[in-house]
Structure formats: C-alpha cells, structure tokens
mmCIF file as gemmi writes it, N, C-alpha and C atoms, coordinates in Angstrom:
data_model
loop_
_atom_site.group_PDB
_atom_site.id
_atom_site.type_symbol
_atom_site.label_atom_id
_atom_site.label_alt_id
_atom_site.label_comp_id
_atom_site.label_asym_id
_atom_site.label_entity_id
_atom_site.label_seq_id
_atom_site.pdbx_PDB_ins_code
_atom_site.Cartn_x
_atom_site.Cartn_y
_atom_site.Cartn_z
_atom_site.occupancy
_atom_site.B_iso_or_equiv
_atom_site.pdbx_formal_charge
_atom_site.auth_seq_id
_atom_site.auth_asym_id
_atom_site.pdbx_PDB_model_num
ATOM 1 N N . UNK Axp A 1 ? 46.252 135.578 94.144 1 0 ? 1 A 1
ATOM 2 C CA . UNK Axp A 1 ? 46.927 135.635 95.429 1 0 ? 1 A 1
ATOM 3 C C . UNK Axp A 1 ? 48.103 134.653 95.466 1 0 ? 1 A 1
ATOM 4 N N . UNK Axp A 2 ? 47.997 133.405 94.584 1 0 ? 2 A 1
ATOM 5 C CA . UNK Axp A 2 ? 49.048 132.322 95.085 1 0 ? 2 A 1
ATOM 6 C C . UNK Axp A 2 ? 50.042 132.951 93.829 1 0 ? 2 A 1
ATOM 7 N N . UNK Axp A 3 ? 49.72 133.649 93.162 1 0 ? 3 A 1
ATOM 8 C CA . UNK Axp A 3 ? 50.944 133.588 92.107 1 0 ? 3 A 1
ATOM 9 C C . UNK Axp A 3 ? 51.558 135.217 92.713 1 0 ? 3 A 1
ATOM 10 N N . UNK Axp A 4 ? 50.938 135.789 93.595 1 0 ? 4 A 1
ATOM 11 C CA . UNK Axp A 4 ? 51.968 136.784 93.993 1 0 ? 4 A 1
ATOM 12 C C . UNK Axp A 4 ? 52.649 136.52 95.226 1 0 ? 4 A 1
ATOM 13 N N . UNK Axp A 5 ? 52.379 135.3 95.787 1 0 ? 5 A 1
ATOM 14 C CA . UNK Axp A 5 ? 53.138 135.002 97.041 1 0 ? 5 A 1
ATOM 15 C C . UNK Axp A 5 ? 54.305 133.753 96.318 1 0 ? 5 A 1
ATOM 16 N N . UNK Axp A 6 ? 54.163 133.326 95.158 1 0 ? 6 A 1
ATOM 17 C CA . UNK Axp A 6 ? 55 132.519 94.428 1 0 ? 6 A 1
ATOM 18 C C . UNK Axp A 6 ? 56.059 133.425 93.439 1 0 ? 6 A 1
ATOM 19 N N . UNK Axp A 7 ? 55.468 135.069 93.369 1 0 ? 7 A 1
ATOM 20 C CA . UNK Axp A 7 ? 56.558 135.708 92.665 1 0 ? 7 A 1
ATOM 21 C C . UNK Axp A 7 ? 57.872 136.445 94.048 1 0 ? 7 A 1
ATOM 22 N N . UNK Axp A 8 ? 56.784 135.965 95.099 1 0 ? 8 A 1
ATOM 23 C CA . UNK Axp A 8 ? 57.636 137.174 96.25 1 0 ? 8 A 1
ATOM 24 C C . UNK Axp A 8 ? 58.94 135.739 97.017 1 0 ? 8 A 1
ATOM 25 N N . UNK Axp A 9 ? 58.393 134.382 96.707 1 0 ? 9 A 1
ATOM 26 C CA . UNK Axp A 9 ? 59.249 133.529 97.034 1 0 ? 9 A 1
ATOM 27 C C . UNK Axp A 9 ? 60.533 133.657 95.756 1 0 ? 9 A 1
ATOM 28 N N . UNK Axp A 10 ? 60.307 133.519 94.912 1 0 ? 10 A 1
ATOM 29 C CA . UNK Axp A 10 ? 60.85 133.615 94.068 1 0 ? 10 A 1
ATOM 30 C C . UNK Axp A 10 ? 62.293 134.544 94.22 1 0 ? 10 A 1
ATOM 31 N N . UNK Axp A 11 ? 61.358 135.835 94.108 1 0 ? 11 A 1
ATOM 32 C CA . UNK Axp A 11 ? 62.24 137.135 94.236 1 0 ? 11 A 1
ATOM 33 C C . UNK Axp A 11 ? 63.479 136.903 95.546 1 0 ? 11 A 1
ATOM 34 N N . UNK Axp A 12 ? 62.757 136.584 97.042 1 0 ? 12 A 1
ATOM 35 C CA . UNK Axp A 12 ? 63.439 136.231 98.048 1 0 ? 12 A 1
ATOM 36 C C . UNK Axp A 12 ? 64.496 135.485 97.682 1 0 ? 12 A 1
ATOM 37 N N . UNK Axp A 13 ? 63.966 134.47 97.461 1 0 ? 13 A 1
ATOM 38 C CA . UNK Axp A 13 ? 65.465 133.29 96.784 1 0 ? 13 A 1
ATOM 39 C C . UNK Axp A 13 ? 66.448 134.032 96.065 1 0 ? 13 A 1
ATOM 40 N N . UNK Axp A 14 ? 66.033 134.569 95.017 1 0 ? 14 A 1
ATOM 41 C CA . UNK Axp A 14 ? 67.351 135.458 93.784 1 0 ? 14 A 1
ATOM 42 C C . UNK Axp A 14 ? 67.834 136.453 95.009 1 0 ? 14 A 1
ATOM 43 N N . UNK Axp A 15 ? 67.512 136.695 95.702 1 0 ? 15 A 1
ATOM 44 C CA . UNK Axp A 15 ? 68.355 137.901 96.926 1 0 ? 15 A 1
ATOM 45 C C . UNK Axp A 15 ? 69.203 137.233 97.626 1 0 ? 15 A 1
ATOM 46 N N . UNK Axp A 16 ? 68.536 136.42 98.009 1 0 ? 16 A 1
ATOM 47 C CA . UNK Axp A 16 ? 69.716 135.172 98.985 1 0 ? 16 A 1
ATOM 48 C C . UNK Axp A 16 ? 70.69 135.111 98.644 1 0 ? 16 A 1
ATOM 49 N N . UNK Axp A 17 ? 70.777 134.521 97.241 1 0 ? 17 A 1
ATOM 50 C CA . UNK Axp A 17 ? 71.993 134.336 97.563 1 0 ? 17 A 1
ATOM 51 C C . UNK Axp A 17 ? 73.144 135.362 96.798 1 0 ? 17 A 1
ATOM 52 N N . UNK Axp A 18 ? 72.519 136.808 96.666 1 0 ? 18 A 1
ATOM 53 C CA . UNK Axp A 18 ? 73.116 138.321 96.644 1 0 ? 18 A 1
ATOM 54 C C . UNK Axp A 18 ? 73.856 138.236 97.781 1 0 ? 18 A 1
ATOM 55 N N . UNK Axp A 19 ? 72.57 137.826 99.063 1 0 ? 19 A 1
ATOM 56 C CA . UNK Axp A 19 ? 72.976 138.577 99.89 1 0 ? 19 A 1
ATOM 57 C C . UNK Axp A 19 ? 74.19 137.612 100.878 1 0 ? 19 A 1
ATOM 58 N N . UNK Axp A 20 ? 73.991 136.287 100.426 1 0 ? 20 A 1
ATOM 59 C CA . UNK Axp A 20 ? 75.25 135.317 101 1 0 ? 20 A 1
ATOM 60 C C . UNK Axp A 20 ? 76.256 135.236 100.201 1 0 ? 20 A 1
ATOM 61 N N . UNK Axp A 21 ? 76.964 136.106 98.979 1 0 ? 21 A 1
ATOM 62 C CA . UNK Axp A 21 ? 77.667 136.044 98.539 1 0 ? 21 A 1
ATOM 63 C C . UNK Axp A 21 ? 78.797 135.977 99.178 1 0 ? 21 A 1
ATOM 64 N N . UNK Axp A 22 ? 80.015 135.528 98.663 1 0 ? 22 A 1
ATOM 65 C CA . UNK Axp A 22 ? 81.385 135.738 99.546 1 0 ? 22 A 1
ATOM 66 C C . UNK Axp A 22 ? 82.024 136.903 99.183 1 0 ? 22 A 1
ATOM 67 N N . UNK Axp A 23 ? 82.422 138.047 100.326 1 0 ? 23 A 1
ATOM 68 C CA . UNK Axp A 23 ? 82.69 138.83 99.676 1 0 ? 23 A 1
ATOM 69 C C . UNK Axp A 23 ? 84.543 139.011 99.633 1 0 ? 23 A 1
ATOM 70 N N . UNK Axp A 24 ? 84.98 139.86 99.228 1 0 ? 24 A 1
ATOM 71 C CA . UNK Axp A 24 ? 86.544 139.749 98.842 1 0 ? 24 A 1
ATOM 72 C C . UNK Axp A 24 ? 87.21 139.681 100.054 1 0 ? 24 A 1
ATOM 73 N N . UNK Axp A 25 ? 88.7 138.646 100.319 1 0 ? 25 A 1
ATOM 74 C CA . UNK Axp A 25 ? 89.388 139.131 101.326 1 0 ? 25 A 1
ATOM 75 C C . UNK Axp A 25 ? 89.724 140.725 101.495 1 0 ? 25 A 1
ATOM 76 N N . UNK Axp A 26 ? 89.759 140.953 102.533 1 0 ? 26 A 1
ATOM 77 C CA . UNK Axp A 26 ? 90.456 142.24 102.964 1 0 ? 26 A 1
ATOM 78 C C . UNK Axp A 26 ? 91.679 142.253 102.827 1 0 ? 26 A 1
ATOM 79 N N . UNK Axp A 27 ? 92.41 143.325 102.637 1 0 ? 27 A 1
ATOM 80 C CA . UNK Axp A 27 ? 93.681 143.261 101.446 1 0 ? 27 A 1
ATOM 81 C C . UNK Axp A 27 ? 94.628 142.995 103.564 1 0 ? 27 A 1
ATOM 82 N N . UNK Axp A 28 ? 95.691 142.084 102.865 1 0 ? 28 A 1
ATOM 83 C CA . UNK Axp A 28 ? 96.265 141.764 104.259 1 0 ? 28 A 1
ATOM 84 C C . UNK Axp A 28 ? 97.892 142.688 104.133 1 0 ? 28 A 1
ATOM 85 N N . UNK Axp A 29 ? 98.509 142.321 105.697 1 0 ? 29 A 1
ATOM 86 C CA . UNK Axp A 29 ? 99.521 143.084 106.042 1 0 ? 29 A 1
ATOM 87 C C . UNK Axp A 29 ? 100.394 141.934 105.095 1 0 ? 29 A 1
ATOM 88 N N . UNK Axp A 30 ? 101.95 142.375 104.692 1 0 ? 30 A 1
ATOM 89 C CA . UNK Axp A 30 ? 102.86 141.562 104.113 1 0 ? 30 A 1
ATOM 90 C C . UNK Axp A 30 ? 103.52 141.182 104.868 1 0 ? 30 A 1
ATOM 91 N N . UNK Axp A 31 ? 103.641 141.745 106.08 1 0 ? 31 A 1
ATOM 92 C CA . UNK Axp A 31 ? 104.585 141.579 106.933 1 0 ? 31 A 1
ATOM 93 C C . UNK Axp A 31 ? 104.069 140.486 108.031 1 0 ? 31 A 1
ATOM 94 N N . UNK Axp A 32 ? 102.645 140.55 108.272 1 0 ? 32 A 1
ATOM 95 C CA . UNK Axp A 32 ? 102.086 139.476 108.819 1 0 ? 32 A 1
ATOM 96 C C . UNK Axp A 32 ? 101.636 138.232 108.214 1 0 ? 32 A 1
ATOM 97 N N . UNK Axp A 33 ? 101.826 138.654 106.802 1 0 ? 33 A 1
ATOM 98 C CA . UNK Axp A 33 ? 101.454 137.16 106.01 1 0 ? 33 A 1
ATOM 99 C C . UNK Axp A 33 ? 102.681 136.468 105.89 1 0 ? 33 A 1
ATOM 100 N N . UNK Axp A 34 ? 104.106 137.043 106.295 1 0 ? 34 A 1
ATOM 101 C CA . UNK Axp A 34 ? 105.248 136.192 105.638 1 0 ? 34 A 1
ATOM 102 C C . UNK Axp A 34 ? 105.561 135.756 107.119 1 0 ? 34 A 1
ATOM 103 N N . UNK Axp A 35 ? 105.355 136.455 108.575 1 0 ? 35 A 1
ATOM 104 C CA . UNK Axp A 35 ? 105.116 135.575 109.951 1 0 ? 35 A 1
ATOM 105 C C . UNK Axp A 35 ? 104.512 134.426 109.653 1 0 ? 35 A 1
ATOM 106 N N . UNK Axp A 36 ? 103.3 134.341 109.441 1 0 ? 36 A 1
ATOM 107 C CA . UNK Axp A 36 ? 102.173 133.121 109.084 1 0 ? 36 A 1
ATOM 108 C C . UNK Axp A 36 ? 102.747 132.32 108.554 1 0 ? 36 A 1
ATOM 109 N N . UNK Axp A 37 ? 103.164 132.64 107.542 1 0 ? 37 A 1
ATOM 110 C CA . UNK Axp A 37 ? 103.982 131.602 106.711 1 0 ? 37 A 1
ATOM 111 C C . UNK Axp A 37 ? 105.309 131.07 107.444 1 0 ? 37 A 1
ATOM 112 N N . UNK Axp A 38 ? 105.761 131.975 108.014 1 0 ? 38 A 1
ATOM 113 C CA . UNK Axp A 38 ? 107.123 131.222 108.426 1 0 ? 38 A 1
ATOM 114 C C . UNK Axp A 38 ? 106.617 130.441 109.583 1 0 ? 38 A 1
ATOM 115 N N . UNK Axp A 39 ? 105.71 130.787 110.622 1 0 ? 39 A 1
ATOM 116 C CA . UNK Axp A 39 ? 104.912 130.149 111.281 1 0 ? 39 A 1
ATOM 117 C C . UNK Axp A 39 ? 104.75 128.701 111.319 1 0 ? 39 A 1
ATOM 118 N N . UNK Axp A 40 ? 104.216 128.673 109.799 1 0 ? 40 A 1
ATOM 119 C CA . UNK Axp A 40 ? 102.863 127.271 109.34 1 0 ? 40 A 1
ATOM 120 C C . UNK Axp A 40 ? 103.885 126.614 108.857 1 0 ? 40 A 1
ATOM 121 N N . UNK Axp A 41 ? 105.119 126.966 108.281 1 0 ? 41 A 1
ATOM 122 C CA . UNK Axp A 41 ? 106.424 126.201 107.823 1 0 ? 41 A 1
ATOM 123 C C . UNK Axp A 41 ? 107.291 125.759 108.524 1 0 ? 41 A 1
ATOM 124 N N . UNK Axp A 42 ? 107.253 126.176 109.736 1 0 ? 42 A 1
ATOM 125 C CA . UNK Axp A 42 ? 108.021 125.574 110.869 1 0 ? 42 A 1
ATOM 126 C C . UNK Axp A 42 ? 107.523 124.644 111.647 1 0 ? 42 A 1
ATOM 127 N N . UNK Axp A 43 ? 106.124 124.712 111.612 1 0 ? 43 A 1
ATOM 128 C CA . UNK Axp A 43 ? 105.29 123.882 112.635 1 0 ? 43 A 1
ATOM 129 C C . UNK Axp A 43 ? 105.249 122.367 110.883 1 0 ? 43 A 1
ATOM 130 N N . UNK Axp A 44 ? 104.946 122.476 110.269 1 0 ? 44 A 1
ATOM 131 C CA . UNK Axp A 44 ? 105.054 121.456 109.124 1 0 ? 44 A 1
ATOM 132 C C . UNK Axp A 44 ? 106.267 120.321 108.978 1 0 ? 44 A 1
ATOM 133 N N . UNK Axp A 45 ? 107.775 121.44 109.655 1 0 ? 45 A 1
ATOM 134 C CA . UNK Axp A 45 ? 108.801 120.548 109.445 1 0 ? 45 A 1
ATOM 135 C C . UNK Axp A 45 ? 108.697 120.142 110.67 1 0 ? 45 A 1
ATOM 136 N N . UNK Axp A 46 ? 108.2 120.743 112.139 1 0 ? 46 A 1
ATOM 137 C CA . UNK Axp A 46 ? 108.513 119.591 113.074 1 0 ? 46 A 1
ATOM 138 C C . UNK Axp A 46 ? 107.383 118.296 113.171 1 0 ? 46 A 1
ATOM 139 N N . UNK Axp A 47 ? 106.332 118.896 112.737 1 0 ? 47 A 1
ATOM 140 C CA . UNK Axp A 47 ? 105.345 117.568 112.344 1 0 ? 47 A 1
ATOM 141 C C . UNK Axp A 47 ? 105.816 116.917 111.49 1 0 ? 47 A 1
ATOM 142 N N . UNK Axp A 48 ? 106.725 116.862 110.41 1 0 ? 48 A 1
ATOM 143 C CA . UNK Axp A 48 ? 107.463 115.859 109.846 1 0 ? 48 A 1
ATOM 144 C C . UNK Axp A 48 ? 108.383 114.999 110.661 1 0 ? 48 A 1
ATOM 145 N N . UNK Axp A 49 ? 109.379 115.452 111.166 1 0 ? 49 A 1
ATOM 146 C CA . UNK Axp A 49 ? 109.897 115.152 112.184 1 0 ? 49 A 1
ATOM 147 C C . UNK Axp A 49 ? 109.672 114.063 112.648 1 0 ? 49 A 1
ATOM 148 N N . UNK Axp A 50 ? 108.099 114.582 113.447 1 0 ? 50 A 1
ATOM 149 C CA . UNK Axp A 50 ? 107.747 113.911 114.482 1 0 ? 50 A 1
ATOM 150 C C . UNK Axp A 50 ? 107.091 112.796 113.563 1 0 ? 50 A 1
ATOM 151 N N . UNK Axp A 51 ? 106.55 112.831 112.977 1 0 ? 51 A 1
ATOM 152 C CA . UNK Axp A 51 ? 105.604 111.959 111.782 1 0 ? 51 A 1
ATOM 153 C C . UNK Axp A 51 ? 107.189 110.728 111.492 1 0 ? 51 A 1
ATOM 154 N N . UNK Axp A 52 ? 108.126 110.975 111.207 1 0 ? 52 A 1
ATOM 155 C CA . UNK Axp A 52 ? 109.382 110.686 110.686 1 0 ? 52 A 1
ATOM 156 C C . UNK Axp A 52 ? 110.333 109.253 112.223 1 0 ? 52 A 1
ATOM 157 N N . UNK Axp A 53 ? 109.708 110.081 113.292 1 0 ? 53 A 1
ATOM 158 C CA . UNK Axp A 53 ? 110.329 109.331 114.16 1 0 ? 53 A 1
ATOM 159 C C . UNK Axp A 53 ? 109.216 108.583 114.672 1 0 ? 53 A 1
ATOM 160 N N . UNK Axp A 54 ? 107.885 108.757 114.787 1 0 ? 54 A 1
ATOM 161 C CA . UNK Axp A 54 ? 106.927 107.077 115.264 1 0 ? 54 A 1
ATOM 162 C C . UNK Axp A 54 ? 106.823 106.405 114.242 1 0 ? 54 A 1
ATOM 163 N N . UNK Axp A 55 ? 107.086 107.256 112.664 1 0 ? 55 A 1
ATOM 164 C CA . UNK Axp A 55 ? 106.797 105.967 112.009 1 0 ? 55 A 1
ATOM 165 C C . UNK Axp A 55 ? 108.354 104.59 111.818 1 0 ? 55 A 1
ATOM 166 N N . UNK Axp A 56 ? 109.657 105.299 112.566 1 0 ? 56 A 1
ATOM 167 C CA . UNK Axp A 56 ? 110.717 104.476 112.826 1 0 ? 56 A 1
ATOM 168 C C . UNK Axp A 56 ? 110.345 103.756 114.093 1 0 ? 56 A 1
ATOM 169 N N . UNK Axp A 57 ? 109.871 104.336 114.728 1 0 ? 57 A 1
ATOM 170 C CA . UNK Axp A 57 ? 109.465 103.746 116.257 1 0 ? 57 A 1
ATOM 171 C C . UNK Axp A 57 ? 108.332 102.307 115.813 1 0 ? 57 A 1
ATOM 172 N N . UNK Axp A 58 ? 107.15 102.957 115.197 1 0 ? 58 A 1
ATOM 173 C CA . UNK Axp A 58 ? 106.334 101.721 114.326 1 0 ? 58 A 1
ATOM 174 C C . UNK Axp A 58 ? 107.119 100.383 114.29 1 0 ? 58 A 1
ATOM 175 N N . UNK Axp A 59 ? 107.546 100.832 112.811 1 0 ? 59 A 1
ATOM 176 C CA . UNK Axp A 59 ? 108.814 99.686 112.155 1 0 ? 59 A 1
ATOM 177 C C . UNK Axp A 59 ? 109.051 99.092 113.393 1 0 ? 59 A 1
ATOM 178 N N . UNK Axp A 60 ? 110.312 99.205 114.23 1 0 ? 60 A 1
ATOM 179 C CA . UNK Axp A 60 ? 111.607 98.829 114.861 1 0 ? 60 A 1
ATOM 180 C C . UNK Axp A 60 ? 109.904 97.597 116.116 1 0 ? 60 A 1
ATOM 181 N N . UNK Axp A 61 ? 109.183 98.524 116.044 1 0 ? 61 A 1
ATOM 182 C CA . UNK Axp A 61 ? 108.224 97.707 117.182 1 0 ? 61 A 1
ATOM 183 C C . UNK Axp A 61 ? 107.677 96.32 116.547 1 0 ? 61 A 1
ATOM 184 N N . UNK Axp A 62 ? 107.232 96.655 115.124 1 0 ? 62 A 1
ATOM 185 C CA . UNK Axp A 62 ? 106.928 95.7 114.289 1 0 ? 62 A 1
ATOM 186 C C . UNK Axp A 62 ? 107.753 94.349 114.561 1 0 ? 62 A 1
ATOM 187 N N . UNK Axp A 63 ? 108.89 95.038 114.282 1 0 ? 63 A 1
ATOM 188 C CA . UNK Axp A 63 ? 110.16 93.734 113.395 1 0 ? 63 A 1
ATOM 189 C C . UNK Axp A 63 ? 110.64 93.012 115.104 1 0 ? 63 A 1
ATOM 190 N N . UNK Axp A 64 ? 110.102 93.791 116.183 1 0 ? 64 A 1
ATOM 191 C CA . UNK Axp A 64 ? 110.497 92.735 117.624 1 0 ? 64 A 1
ATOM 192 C C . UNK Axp A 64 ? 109.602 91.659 117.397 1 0 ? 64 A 1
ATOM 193 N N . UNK Axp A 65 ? 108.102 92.511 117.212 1 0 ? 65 A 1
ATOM 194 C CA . UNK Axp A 65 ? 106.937 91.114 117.789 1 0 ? 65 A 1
ATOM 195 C C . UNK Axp A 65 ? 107.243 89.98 116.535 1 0 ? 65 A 1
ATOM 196 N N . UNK Axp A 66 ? 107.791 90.518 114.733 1 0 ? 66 A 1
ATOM 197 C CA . UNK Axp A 66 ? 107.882 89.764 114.364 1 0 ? 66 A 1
ATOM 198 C C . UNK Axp A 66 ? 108.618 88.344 114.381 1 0 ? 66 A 1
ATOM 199 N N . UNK Axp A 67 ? 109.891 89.1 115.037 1 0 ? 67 A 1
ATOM 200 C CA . UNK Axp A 67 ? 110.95 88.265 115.019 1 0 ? 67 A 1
ATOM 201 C C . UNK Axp A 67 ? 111.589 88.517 114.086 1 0 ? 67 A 1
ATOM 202 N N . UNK Axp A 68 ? 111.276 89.546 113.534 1 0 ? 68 A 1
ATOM 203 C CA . UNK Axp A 68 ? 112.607 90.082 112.144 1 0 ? 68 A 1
ATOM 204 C C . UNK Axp A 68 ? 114.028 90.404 112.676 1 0 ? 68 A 1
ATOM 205 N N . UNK Axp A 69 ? 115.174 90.078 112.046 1 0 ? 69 A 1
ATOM 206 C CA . UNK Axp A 69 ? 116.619 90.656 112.551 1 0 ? 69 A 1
ATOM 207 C C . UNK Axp A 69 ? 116.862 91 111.304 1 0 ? 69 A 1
ATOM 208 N N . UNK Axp A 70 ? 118.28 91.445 111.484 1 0 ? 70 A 1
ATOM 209 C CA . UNK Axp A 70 ? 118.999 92.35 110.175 1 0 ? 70 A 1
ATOM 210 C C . UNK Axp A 70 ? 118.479 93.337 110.396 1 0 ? 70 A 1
ATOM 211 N N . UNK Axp A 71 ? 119.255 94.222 109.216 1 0 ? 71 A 1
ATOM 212 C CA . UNK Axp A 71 ? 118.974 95.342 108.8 1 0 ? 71 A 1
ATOM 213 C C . UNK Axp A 71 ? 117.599 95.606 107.661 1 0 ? 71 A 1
ATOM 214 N N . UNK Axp A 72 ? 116.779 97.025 108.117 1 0 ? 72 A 1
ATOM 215 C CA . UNK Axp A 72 ? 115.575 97.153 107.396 1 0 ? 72 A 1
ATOM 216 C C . UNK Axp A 72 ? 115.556 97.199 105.923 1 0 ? 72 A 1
ATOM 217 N N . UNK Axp A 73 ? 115.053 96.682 105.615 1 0 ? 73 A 1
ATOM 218 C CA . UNK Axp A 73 ? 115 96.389 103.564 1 0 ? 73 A 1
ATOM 219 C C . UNK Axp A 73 ? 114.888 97.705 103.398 1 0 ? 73 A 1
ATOM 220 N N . UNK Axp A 74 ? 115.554 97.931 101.884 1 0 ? 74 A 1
ATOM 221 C CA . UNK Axp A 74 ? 115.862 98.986 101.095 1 0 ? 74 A 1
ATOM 222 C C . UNK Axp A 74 ? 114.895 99.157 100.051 1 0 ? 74 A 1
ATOM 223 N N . UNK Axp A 75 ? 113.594 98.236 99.993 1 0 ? 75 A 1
ATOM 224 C CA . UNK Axp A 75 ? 112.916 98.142 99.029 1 0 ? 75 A 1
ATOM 225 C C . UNK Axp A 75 ? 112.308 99.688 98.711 1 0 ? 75 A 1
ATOM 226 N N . UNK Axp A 76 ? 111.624 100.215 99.204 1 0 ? 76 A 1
ATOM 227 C CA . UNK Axp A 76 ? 110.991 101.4 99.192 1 0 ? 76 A 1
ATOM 228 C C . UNK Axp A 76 ? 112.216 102.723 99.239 1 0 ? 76 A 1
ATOM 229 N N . UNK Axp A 77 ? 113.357 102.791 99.02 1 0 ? 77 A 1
ATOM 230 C CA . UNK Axp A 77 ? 114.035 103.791 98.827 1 0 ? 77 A 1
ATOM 231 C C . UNK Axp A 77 ? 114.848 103.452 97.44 1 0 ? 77 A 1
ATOM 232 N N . UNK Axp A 78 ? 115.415 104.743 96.493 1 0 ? 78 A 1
ATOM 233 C CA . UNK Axp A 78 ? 116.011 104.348 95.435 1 0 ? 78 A 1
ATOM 234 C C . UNK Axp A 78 ? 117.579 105.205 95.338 1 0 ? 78 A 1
C-alpha cells in the first residue's frame, strides 16, 4: 500500500511540472511592439532627464551647506 501511494506521489510530481511549464509567447503585432518600444524609449529619456536634473539640484545643494564656491570639479568627466 505505501509503495503505491509513493509511486502515485511520485508520478504527480513528474506532471507538475508538465503541467507548469511556460508555455511560448503568443506571436505579437509589429506594429504594436514598435509603439511599446517607442513608448518605453521615451519615458527612459525623460527619466534621464529628470534623474540628470536632481542629481544637479543634489550637487549645487551639497556645495551651499558645504561652503564650497567655484566652479564644479571636472574630475569625473574626460
């Protein structure tokens, strides 16, 4: 009895994961994948942007409380 309820666990398991396999994308539109894309590429450059201007905002806040003057070092650009 225990070795046929240990072959039926068994068996269950090897199905599982048949049956959770991933199965293939569905073949997509071209015309809606190159929207998406132009989409996800536009929203990327204004999050740069924006990424681009607090991290100047950062800096410039930094160099008050420091007491830094002049102009920002060139170290990190070539």
């Amino acid at each position: 009895m225990n070795f046929r309820i240990l072959m039926m666990s068994i068996a269950m398991a090897a199905t599982a994961g048949a049956v959770w396999a991933k199965l293939p994308a569905a073949p997509a539109d071209p015309a809606k994948a190159a929207e998406a894309k132009a989409k996800a590429d536009e929203a990327a450059k204004k999050e740069a942007e924006l990424l681009g201007k607090y991290q100047d905002k950062a800096v410039a806040n930094y160099r008050k409380n420091k007491g830094i003057r002049g102009p920002a070092s060139m170290a990190g650009k070539k």
